[in-house]
C-alpha positions in Angstrom: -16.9 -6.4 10.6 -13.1 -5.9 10.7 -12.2 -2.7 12.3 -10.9 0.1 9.7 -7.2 0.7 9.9 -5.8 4.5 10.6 -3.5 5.5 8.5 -0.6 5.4 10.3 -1.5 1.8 11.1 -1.3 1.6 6.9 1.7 2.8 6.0 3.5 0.7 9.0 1.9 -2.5 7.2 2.6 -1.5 4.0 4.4 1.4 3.1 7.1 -0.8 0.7 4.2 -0.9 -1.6 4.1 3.1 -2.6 7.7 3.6 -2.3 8.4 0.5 -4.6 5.6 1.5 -6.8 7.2 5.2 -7.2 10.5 3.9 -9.0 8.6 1.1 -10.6 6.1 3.3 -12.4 9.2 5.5 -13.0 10.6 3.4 -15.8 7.7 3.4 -17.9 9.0 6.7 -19.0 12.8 5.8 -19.2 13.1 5.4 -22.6 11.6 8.2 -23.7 12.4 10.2 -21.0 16.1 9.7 -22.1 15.7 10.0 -26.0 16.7 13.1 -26.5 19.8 12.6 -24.8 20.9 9.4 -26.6 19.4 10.9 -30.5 22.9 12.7 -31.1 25.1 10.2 -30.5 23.0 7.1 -32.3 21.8 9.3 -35.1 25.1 10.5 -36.0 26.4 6.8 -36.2 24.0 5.6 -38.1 23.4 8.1 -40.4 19.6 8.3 -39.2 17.1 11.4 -39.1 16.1 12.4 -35.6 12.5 11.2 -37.3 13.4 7.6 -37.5 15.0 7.5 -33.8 11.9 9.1 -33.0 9.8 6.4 -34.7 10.0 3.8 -31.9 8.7 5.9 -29.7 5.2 5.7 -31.2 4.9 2.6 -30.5 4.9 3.1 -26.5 1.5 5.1 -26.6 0.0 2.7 -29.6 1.1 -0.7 -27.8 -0.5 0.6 -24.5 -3.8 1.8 -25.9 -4.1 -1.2 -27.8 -3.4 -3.6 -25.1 -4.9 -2.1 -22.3 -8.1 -4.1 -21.9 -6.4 -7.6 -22.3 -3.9 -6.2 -19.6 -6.3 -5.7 -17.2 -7.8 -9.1 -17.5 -4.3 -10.3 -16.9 -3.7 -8.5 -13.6 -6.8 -9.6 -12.1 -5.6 -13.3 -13.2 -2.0 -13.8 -12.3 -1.5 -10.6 -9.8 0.5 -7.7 -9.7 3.6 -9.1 -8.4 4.2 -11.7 -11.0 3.7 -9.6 -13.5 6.1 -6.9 -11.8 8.7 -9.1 -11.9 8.2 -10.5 -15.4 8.4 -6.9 -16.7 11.3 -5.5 -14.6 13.0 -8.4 -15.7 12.1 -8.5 -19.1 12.6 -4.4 -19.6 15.8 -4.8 -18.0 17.2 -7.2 -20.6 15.4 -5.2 -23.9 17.2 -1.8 -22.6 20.2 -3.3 -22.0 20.4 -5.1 -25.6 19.8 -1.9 -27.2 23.6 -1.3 -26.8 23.5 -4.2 -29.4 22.4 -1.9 -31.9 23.4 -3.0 -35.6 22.1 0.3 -37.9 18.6 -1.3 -39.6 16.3 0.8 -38.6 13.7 -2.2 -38.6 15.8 -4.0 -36.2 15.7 -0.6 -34.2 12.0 -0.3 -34.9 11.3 -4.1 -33.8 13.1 -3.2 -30.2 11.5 -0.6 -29.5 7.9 -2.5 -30.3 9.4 -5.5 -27.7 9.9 -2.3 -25.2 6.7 -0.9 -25.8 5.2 -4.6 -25.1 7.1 -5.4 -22.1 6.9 -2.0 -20.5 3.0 -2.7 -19.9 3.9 -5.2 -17.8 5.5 -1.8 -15.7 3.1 0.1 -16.1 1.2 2.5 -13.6 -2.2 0.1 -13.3 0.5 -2.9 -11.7 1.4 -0.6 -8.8 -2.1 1.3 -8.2 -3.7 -2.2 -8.5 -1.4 -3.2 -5.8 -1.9 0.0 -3.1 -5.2 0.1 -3.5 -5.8 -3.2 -2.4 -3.4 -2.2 0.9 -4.4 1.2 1.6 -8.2 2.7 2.6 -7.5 5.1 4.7 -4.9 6.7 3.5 -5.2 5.4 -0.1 -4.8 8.8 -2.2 -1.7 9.5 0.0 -0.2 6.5 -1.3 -1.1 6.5 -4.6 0.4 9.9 -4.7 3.6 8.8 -3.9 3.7 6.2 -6.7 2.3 8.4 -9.3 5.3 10.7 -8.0 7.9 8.3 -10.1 6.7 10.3 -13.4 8.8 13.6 -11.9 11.5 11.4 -10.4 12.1 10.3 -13.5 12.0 13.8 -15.6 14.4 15.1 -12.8 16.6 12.3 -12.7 16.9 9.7 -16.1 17.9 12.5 -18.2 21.2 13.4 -15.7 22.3 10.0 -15.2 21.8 9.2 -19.3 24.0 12.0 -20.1 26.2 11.0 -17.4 26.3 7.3 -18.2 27.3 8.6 -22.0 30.1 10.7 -21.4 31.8 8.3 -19.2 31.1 5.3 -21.3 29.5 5.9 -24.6 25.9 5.4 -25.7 26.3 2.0 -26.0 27.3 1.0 -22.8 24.8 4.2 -20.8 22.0 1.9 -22.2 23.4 -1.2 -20.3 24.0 1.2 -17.7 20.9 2.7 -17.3 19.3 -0.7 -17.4 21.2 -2.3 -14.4 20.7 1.1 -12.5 17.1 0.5 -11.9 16.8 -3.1 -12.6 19.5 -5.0 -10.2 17.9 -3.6 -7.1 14.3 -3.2 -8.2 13.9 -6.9 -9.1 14.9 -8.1 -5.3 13.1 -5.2 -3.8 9.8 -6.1 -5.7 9.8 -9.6 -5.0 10.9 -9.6 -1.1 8.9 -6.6 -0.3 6.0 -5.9 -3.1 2.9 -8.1 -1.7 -0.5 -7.0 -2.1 -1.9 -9.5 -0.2 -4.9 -8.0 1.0 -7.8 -6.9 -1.8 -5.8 -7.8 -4.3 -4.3 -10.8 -6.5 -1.3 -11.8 -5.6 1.4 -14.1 -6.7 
């Protein structure tokens, strides 16, 4: 029987996992984390009713209760790490398009269903998978620290939103946003996010 690592012996193995699986669990949150910052500026250039900006983001909590089952099947199948980077990816893209924004609320509606989709791929059962299948010992430690990308996200998303819109416009903070978290996630995940031991990986 293979001895038991210590912890410190963990977290020197493995420690990219939990700190890449703090930011990555805090984008689930982004967009709505950020809505009330960007509902001004949209609804008052569309015409819309804060009620139909707020209308997408239903479909966050819907889309994940509904597809939660089927996206546990699909992490034990193809791994945490390729679907990481399929979601950071893809989210990247559908946050960034939003700055593409015509004024049909369906079309707004639609988006925010693709982000809802996509953002499962993100979402906190990717990175837990991941850690606990690297950390015993010291396992609640780490999943502590990736559950701590909620707060980091409160704290921070908000300031850099309303920041990214009074330098550049709403348009642009979106595309802003996206390549903020995005550009050096993607590389980080895939060079340094390997749950290789007790769980799937890609």
């Amino acid at each position: 029987m293979d001895r038991a690592l210590s912890a410190r012996e963990e977290w020197r193995a493995g420690w990219p996992l939990p700190i890449i699986g703090m930011f990555g669990n805090s984008i689930v949150q982004l967009f709505a984390y950020t809505s009330g910052i960007f509902l001004p500026p949209v609804t008052k250039e569309f015409g819309w009713t804060p009620t139909e900006f707020n209308a997408g983001l239903s479909f966050v909590m819907v889309v994940g209760v509904l597809m939660s089952p089927t996206f546990g099947l699909a992490v034990d199948r193809w791994g945490s790490r390729r679907l990481a980077l399929i979601g950071i990816a893809g989210f990247t893209v559908l946050l960034a398009s939003l700055a593409l924004e015509t004024g049909s609320i369906w079309v707004w509606s639609l988006h925010c269903l693709l982000n809802a989709v996509v953002a499962t791929l993100i979402s906190p059962l990717i990175w837990a998978k991941a850690i606990a299948g690297r950390f015993e010992t010291s396992r609640a430690l780490a999943l502590a620290v990736m559950l701590s990308g909620l707060g980091f996200a409160l704290a921070v998303y908000p300031l850099l939103a309303t920041f990214y819109i009074q330098q550049f416009g709403w348009r642009l903070a979106y595309v802003a946003l996206a390549l903020s978290w995005g550009v050096p996630l993607l590389p980080l995940t895939y060079f340094f996010f390997r749950p290789d031991k007790g769980a799937t990986s890609a």
